[in-house]
C-alpha positions in Angstrom: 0.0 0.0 0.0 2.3 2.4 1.1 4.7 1.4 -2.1 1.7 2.4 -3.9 0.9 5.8 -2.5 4.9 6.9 -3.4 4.5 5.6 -6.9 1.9 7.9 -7.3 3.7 10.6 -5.8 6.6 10.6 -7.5 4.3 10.3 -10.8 2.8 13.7 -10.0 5.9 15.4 -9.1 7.2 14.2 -12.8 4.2 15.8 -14.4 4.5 18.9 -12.4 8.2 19.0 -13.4 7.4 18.8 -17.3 4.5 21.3 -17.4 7.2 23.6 -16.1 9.2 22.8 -19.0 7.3 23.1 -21.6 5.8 27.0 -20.1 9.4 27.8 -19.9 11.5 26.7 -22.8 8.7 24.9 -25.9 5.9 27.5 -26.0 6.0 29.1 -29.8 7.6 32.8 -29.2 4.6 33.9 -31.7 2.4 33.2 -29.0 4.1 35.3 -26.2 4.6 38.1 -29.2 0.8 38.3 -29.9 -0.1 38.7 -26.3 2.2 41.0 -24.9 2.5 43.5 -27.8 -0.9 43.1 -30.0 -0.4 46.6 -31.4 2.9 45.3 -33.7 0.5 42.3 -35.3 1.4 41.7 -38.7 -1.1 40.1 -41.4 0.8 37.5 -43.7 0.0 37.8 -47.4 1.7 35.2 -50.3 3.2 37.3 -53.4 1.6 35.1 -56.5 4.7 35.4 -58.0 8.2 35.0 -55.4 5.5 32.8 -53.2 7.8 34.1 -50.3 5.9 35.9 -47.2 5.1 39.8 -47.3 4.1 41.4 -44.3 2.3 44.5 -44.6 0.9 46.5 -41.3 -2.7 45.9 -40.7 -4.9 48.6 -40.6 -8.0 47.4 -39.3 -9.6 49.2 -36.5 -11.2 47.4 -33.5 -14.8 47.5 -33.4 -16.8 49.9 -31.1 -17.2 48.4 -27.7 -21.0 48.5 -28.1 -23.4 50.5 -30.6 -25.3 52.0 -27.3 -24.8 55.6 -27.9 -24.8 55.3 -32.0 -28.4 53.3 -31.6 -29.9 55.8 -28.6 -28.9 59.0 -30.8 -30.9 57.8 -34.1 -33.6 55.4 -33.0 -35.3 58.4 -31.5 -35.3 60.0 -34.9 -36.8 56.9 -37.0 -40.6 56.9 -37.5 -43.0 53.8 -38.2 -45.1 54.7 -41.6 -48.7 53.2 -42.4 -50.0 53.3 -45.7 -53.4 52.9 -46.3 -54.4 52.0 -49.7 -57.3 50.6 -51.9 -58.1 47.3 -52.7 -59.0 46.9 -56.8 -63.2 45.4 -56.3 -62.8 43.6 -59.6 -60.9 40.9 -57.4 -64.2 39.7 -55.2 -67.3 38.5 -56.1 -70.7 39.3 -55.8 -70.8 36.0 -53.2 -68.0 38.1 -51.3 -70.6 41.1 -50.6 -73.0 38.8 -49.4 -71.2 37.4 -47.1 -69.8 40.6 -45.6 -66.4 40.2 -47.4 -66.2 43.0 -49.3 -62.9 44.7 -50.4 -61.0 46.0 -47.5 -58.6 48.4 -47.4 -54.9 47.4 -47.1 -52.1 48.4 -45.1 -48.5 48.0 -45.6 -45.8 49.5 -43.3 -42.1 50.8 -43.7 -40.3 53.0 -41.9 -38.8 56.8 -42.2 -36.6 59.2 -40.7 -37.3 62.5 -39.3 -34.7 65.4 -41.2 -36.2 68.6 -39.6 -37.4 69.6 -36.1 -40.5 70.8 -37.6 -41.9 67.5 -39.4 -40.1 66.5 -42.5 -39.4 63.1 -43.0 -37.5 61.0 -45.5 -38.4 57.6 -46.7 -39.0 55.1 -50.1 -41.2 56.1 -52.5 -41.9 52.3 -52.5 -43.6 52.6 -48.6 -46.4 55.0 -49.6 -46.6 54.2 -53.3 -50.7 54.5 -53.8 -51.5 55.6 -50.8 -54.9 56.9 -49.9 -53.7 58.6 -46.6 -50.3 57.7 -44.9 -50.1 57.9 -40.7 -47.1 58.1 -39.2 -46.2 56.7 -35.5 -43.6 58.5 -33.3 -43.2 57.4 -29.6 -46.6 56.3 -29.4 -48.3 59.3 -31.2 -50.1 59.2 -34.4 -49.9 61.9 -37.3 -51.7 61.9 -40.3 -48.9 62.5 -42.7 -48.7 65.0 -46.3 -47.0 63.7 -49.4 -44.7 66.5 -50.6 -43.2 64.8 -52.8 -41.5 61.7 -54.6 -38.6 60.6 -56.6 -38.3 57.3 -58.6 -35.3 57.5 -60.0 -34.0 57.4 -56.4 -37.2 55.7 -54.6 -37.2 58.6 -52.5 -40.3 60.6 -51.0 -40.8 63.3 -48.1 -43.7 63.4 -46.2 -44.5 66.1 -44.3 -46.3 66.3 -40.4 -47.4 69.2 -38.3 -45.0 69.0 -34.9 -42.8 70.7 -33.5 -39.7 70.2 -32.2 -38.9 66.4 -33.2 -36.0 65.2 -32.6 -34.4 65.4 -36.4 -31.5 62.9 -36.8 -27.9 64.1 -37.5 -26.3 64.0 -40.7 -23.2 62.6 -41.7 -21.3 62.2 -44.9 -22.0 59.1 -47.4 -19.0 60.2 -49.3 -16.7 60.1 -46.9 -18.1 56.5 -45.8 -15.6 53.9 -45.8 -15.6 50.5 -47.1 -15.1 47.7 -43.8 -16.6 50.3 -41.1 -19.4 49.9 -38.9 -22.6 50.7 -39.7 -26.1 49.7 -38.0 -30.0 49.7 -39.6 -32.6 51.5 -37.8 -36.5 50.4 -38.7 -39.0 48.7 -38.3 -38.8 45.1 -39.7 -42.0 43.2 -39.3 -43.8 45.3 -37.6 -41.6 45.4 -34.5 -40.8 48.7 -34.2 -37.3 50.6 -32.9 -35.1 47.7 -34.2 -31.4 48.2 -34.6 -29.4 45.5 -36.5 -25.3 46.2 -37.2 -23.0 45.0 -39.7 -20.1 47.0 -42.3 -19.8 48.5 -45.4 -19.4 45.8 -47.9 -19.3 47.7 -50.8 -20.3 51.4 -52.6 -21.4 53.0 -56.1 -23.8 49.2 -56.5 -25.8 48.8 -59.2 -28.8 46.6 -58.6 -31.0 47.6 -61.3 -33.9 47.9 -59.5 -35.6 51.4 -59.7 -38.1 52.9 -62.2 -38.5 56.2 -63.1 -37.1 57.9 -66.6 -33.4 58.2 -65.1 -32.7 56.0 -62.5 -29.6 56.5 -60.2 -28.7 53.7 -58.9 -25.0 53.8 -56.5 -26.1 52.0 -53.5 -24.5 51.4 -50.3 -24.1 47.9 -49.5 -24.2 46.7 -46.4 -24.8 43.2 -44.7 -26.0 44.8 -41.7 -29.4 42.5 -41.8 -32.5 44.5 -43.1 -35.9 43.0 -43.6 -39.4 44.0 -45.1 -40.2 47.0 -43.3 -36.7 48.8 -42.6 -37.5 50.3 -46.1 -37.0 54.0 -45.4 -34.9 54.1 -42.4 -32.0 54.8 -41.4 -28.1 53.5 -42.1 -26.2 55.2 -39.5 -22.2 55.6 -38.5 -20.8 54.5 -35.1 -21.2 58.5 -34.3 -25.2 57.8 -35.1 -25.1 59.9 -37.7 -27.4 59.4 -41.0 -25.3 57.9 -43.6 -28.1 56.5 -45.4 -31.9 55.6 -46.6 -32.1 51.7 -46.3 -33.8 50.5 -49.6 -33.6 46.9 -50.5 -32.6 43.5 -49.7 -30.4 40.9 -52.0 -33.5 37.7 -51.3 -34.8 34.6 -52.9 -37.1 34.4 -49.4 -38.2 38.1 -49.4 -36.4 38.4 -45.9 -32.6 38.7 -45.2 -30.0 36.6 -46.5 -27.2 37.9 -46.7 -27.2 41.7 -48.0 -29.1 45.0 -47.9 -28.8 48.5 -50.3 -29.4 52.2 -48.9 -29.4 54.9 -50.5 -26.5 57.2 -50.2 -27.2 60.5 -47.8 -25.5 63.1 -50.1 -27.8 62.2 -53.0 -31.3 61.5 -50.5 -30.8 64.6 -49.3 -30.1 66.4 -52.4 -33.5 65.0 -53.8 -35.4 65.2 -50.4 -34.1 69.4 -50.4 -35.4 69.8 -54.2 -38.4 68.2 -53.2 -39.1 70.8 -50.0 -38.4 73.8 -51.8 -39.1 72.7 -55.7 -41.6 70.1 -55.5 -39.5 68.2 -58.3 -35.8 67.4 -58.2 -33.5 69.7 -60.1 -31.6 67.0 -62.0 -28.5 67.9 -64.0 -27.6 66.4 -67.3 -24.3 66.4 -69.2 -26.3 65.7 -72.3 -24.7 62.5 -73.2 -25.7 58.7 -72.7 -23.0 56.3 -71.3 -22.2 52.2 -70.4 -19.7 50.6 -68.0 -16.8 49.9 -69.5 -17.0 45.9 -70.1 -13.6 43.5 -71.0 -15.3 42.9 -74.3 -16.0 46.7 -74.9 -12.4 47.5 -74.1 -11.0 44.8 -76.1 -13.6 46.4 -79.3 -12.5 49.8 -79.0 -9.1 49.5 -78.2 -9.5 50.7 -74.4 -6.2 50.1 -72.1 -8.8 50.1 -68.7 -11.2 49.4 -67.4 -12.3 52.4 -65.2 -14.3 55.5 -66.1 -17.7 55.2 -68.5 -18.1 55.6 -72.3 -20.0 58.1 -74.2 -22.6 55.8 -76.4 -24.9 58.4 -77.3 -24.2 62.5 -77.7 -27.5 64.8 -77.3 -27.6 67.0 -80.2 -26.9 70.8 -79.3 -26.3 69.7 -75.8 -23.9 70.9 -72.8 -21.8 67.7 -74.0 -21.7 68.1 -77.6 -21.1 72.2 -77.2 -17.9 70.8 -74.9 -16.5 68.9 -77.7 -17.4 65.0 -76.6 -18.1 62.4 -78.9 -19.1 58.9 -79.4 -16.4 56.8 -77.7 -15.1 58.8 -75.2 -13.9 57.4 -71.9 -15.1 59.7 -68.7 -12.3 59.1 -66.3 -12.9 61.8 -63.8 -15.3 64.8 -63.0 -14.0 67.6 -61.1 -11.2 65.4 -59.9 -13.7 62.5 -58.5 -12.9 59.3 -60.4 -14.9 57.6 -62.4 -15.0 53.6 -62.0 -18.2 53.2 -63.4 -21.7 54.2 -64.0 -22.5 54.2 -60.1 -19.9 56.8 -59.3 -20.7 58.5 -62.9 -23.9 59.0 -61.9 -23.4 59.7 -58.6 -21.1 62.4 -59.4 -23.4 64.4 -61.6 -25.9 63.9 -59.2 -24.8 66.5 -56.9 -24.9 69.1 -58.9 -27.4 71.6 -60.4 -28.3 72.7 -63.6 -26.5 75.9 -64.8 -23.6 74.3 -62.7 -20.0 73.8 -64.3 -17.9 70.8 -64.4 -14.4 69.6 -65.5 -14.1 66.4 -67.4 -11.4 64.4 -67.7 -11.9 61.8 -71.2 -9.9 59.7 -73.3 -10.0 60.0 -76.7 -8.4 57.0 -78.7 -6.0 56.4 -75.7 -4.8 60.5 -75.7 -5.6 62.3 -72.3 -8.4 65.4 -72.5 -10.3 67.5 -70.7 -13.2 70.1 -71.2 -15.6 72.2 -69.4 -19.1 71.3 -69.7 -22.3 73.6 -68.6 -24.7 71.4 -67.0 -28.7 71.5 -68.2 -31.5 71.1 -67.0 -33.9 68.6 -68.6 -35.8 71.0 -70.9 -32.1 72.2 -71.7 -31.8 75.3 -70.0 -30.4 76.0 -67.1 -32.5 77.4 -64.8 -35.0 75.7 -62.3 -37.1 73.5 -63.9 -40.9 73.2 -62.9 -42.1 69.9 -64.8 -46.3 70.6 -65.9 -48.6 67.6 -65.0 -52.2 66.8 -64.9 -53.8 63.8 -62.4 -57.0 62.6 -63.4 -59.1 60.5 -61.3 -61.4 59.2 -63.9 -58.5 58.7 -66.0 -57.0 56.6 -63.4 -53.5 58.2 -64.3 -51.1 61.7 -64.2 -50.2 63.0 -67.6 -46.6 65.1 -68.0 -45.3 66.7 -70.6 -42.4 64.8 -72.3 -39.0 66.4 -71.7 -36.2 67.5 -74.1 -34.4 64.8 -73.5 -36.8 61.9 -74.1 -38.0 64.1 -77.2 -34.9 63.3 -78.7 -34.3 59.6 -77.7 -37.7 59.1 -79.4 -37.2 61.5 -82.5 -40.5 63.4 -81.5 -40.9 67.2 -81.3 -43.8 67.6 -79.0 -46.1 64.6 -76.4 -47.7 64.0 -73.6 -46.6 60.7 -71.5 -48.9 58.6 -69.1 -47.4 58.1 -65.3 -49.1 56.9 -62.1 -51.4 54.5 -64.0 -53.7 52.9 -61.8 -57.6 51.7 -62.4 -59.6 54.2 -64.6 -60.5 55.0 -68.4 -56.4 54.7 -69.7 -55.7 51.5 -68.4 -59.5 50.2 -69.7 -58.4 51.3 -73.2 -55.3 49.0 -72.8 -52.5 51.7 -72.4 -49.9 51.3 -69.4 -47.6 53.5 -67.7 -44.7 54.8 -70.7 -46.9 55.4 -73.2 -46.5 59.1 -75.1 -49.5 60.3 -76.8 -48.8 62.5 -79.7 -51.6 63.4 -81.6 -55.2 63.0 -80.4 -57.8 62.4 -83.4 -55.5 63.9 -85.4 -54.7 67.1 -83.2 -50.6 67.9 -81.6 -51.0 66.6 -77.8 -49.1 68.7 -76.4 -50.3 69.8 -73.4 -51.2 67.6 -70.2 -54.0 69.5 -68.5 -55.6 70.3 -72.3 -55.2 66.2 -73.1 -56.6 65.0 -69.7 -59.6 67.2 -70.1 -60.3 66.6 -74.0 -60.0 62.9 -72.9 -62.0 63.0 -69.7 -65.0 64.8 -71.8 -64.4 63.1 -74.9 -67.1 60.2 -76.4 -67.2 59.0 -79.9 -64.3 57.7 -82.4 -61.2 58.2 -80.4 -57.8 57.6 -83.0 -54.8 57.3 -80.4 -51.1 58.0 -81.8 -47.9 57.9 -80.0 -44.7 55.7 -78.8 -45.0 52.9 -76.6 -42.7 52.6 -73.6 -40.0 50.5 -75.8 -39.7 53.2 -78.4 -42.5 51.1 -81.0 -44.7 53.6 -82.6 -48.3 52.7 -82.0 -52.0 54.1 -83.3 -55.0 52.6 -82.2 -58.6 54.0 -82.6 -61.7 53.1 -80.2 -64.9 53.9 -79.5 -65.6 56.0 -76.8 -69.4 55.9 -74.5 
């Protein structure tokens, strides 16, 4: 027994006697390195072509130690938005009345963000598209809400509430947002209201192709901070809670998160949300020129050495672009000494300016460096504020605008009238949808929206229809009219 006991013993001693060992002389001097001096760590990259180690420095930055004061300085400044629409009576049947089931009217909800003390807000123009009456919910309190205004091309709107002194979010800089840092989503995914979700920057200047409108801009932020139905229209904020963005869209096959979300940049939200305020339309500049992302296969074609910047495809005649001296073929490298990588930071760029406004352009022409000043316009081709006429019409079940310079001469028409904001009425009865330019009217110029809407809305008899249909095909069509 007692031969047993000192076996043991000396066994433990021996293990005691080795652990000391191995702390002392065999643990890896990386190890020790990486605790005692973590501000000297070094990230290992493989050259593809000595495949011998290069250390560069790293520069990441540790992450916040919590998102408390970035979430408690935004969330109170995010609203929840109700819109309360119609329901189309043509889906229920006469059973369905009987019964007591009746069209109802529907509600979708999204979120916004207040940008004034006294009641502006910014959201999507997708969250109150159609709406019959929008109310907005701040800390518990209901407001019925005014549409100011709405952008497609940047699925922006601004509503508009009578308060005072709301708590309007602070601002920051999309430009100056880096790629890798930490963002977080404020809304109101699924209904539950005040939610903050955080992720990074994966990427800038995206193009998802996903808005409408006549000139979309498309140069997301990307961000896998998770966003879900309902965070449409709130906010993208910095560590310093500052607004940074308007979160827009999700990358789904589910309809719900998986992996990636889009916001809309500040700089250009606010840009359109100001315009709308004080305009009631955004004052869009155009270099008068249409341009495509320079592709491998492009390059390769025209003899291109890169791969960065846009080219010129199409040059408006008598333009700002074509008074400059550009042509067919150019490569846009740079405005004002902003690079141009693509169409996301092309249009970006020109987004922040106004018409009348002047630019410098940096282009290639057949590999030689140039440069030129160019005199933005506006979309009529002045360059003064531009105040777009429309008509809505109920019984026509659609707005009517006059057609622009610009789509004037994509279309090779000198004069039209073009059908928006089609919904159920007379238009969409007589088969036309939302695109369609009407030219001449039984024979007669259409030329101007509230004259058209009225002829139309008094109008019975033989009705001969001429125009261009939204993918440029010339149409006529004649009906009869009760």
């Amino acid at each position: 027994m007692t031969k047993t006991i000192k076996n043991i013993g000396l066994a433990f001693l021996a293990g005691l006697a080795g652990a000391a060992t191995w702390t002392l002389f065999l643990v890896p001097e990386t190890l020790q390195t990486t605790i005692s001096e973590p501000e000297k760590t070094e990230i290992s990259l493989v050259s593809t072509e000595s495949k011998s180690p290069v250390s560069l420095p790293s520069t990441r930055t540790n992450p916040p130690i919590s998102f408390v004061e970035a979430s408690e300085g935004s969330t109170e400044s995010v609203v929840f938005i109700k819109n309360f629409s119609g329901t189309d009576p043509r889906r229920y049947s006469m059973f369905d009345y009987f019964f007591g089931n009746g069209p109802t009217q529907q509600v979708s909800t999204g979120s916004g963000v207040i940008i004034s003390e006294d009641g502006y807000i910014i959201t999507n123009n997708h969250v109150i598209d159609r709406a019959e009456t929008i109310e907005v919910v701040h800390k518990k309190r209901t407001y019925q809400a005014k549409l100011v205004g709405t952008d497609k091309n940047t699925d922006i709107a601004v509503l508009k509430v009578e308060a005072e002194s709301l708590p309007a979010i602070k601002r920051g800089s999309s430009r100056d947002l880096a790629i890798g840092e930490w963002v977080i989503a404020v809304g109101n995914p699924f209904n539950l209201t005040s939610t903050v979700t955080a992720g990074i920057v994966s990427a800038k200047e995206r193009q998802i192709n996903i808005l409408g409108g006549d000139f979309p801009l498309e140069s997301f932020i990307q961000t896998d901070a998770p966003i879900n139905p309902g965070n449409s229209g709130g906010a993208l904020v910095n560590v310093e809670g500052e607004l940074v963005g308007i979160n827009t869209a999700i990358l789904s096959r589910t309809g719900s998160y998986t992996g990636y979300g889009f916001a809309v940049p500040v700089d250009i939200a606010m840009k359109v949300a100001n315009d709308l305020i004080r305009y009631g339309e955004v004052q869009k500049a155009i270099p008068g020129i249409e341009a495509v992302e320079i592709t491998p296969e492009l390059a390769e074609e025209l003899n291109i050495n890169t791969l960065d910047g846009v080219i010129v495809t199409y040059v408006l005649r008598n333009g700002s672009a074509e008074e400059a001296g550009l042509q067919k073929n150019d490569v846009i490298v740079s405005i004002d000494g902003q690079s141009i990588t693509g169409m996301g930071s092309f249009e970006e760029a020109i987004s922040y300016y106004y018409p009348g406004d002047k630019v410098e352009v940096d282009f290639l022409r057949n590999g030689v460096p140039k440069s030129a000043s160019l005199n933005l316009q506006n979309l009529e081709g002045g360059n003064g504020v531009l105040k777009r006429e429309y008509y809505s019409s109920n019984l026509l079940g659609a707005r009517l605008e006059a057609v622009n310079t610009i789509e004037k001469d994509r279309l090779g028409i000198y004069f039209g009238v073009k059908i928006t904001a089609l919904n159920r009425g007379y238009l969409r009865d007589l088969g036309l949808r939302n695109g369609f330019v009407l030219t001449r009217i039984n024979d007669d110029p259409a030329r101007d929206p509230e004259e058209v809407g009225k002829y139309l809305e008094d109008f019975s008899g033989k009705l001969l229809l001429e125009g261009v249909a939204p993918n440029g095909q010339p149409f006529m069509q004649r009906y009869t009219v009760r």
